[in-house]
C-alpha atoms as a printed R data frame, in Angstrom:
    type eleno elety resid chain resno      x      y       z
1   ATOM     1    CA   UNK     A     1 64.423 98.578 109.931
2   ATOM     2    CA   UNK     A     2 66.538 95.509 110.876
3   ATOM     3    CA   UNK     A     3 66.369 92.355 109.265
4   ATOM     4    CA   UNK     A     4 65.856 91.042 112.883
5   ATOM     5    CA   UNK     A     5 63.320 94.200 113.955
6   ATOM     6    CA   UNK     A     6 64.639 94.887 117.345
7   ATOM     7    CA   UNK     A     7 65.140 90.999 118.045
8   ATOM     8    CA   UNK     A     8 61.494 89.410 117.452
9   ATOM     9    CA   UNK     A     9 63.429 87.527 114.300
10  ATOM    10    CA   UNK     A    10 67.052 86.782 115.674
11  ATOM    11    CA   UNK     A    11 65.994 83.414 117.448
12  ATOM    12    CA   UNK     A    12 64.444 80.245 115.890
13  ATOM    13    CA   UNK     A    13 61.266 80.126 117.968
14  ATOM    14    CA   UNK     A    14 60.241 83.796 119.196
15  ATOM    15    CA   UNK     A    15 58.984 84.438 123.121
16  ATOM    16    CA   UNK     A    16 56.893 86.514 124.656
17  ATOM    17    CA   UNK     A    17 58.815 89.662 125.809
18  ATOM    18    CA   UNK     A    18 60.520 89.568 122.700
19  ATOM    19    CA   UNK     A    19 60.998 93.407 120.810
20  ATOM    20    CA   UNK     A    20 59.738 94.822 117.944
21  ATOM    21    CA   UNK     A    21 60.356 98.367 116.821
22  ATOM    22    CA   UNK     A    22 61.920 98.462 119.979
23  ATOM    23    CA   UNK     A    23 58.855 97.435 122.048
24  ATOM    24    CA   UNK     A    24 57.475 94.534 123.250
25  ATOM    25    CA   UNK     A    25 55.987 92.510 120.619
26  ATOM    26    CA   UNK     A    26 52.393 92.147 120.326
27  ATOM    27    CA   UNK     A    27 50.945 88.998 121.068
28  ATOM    28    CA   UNK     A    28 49.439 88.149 117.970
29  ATOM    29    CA   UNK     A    29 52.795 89.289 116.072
30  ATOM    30    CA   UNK     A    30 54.675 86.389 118.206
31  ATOM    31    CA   UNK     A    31 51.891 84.288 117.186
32  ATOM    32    CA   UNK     A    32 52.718 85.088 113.363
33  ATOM    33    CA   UNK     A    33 56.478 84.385 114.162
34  ATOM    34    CA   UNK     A    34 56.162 81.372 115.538
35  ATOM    35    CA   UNK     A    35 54.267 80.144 112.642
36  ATOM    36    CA   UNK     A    36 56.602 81.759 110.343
37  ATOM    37    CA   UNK     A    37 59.365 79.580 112.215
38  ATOM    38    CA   UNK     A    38 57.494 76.311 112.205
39  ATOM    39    CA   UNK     A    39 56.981 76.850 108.227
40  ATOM    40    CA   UNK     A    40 61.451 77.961 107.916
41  ATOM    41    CA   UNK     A    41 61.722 74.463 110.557
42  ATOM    42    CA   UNK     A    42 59.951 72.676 107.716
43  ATOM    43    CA   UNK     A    43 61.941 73.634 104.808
44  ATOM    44    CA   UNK     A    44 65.408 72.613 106.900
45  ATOM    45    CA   UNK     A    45 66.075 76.402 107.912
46  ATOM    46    CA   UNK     A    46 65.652 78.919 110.457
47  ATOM    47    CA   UNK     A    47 63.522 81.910 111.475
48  ATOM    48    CA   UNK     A    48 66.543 84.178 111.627
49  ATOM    49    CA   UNK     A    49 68.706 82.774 108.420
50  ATOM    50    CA   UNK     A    50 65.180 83.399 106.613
51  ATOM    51    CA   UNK     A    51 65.111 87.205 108.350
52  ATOM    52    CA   UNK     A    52 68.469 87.480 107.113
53  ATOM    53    CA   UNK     A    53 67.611 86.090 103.149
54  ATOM    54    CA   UNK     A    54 64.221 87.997 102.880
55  ATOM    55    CA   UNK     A    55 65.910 90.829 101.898
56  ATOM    56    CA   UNK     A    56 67.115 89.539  99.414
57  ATOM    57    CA   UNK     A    57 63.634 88.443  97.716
58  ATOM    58    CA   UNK     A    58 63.847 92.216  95.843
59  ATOM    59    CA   UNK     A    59 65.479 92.787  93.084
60  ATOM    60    CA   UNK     A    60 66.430 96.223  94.159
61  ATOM    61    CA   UNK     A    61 68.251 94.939  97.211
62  ATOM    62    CA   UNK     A    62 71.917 93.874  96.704
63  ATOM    63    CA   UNK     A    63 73.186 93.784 100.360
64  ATOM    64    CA   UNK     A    64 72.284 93.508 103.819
65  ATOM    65    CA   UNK     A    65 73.900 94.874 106.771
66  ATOM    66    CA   UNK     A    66 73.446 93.372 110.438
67  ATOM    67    CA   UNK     A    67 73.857 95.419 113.362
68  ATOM    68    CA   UNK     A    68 75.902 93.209 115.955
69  ATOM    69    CA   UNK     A    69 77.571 93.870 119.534
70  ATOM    70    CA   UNK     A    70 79.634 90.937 120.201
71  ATOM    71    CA   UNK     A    71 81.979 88.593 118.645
72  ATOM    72    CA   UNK     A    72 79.863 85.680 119.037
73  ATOM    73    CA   UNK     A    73 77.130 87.558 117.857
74  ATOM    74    CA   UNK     A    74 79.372 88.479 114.425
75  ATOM    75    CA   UNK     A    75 79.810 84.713 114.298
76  ATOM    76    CA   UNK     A    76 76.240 83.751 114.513
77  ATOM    77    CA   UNK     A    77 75.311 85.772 111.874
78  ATOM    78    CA   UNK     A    78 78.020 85.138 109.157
79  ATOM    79    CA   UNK     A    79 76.926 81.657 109.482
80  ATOM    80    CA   UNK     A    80 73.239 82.199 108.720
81  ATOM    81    CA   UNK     A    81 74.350 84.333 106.108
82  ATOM    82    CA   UNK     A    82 75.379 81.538 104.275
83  ATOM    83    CA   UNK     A    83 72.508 79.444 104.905
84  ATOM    84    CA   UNK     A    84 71.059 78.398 101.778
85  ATOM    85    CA   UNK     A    85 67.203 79.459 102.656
86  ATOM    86    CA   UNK     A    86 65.208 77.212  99.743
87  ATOM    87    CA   UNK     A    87 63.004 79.250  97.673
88  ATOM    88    CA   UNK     A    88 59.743 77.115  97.826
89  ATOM    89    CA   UNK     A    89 60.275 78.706 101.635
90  ATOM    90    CA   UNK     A    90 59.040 81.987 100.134
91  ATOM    91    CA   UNK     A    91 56.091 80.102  98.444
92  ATOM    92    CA   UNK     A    92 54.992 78.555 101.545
93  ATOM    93    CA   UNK     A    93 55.007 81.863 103.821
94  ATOM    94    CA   UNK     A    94 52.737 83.620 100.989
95  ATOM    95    CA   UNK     A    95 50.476 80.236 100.724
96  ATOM    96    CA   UNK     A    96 49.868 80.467 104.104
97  ATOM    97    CA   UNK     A    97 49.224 84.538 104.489
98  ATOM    98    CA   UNK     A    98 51.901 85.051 106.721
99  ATOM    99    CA   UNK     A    99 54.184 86.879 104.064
100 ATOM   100    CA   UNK     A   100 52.478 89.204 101.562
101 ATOM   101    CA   UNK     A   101 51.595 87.493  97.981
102 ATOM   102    CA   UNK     A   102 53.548 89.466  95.931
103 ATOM   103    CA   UNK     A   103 56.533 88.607  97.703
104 ATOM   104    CA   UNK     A   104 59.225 87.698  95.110
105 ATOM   105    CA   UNK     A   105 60.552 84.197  95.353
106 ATOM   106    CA   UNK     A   106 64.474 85.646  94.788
107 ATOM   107    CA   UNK     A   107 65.885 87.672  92.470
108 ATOM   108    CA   UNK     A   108 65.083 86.251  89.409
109 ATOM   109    CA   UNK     A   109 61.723 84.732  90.329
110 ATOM   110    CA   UNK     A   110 63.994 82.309  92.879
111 ATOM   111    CA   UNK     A   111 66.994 81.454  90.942
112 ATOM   112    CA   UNK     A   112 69.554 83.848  93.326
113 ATOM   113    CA   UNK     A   113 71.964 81.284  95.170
114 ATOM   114    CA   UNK     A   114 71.372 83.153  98.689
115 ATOM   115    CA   UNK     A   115 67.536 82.031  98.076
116 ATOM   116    CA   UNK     A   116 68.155 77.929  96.592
C-alpha cells in the first residue's frame, strides 16, 4: 500500500471521487479524511505530509518510498517529506478514533525528528 492509497491522502482536503485501493473511495472513508485533515490543519500540517510521516510512527519502518510520475509531482513530495509533522498530531488522531490507539507517537514514543 501507498502512503497516499491510490490518492485519497495526496491532497489537503479529500473529494468525493477521490481513490482508494484503486477505487472510488467510500463515502464515509472521505468523511474520516476530511476529519483527519481538519485535525493535521490544526497542528500547522497537512493531510498528505502526515500520510507521508505515519510511516514512520513504527519502529520497524526506516524508509518510505513514494511512487511519483512527474517532476512537479517529485517536488511536491520532497517538500512534505521534510515537513516536521508534530507528534501530539499522532495523539490527537487516536483521541479522536480516527487512527487506531496503539498507534506509536514516533519512534521512540515521539522523539524521531521526522515526527517533532
Amino acid at each position: 500500500m501507498g502512503v497516499f492509497n491510490s490518492g485519497l491522502l495526496s491532497r489537503d482536503r479529500p473529494a468525493e471521487g477521490m481513490k482508494y485501493d484503486y477505487r472510488d473511495a467510500p463515502p464515509a472513508l472521505v468523511d474520516r479524511a476530511r476529519a483527519i485533515a481538519e485535525v493535521c490543519e490544526a497542528h500547522g500540517t497537512t493531510l498528505p505530509a502526515a500520510a507521508i510521516a505515519f510511516p514512520y510512527t513504527h519502529p520497524s519502518i526506516i524508509n518510505v518510498t513514494l511512487g511519483m510520475r512527474t517532476a512537479e509531482q517529485v517536488g511536491r513530495n520532497v517538500q512534505l517529506h521534510d515537513q516536521r509533522v508534530p507528534h501530539g498530531l499522532w495523539d490527537d488522531l487516536r483521541a479522536q478514533g480516527l487512527i487506531r490507539s496503539d498507534v506509536l507517537a514516533g519512534h521512540g514514543g515521539g522523539r524521531d525528528a521526522r515526527c517533532l
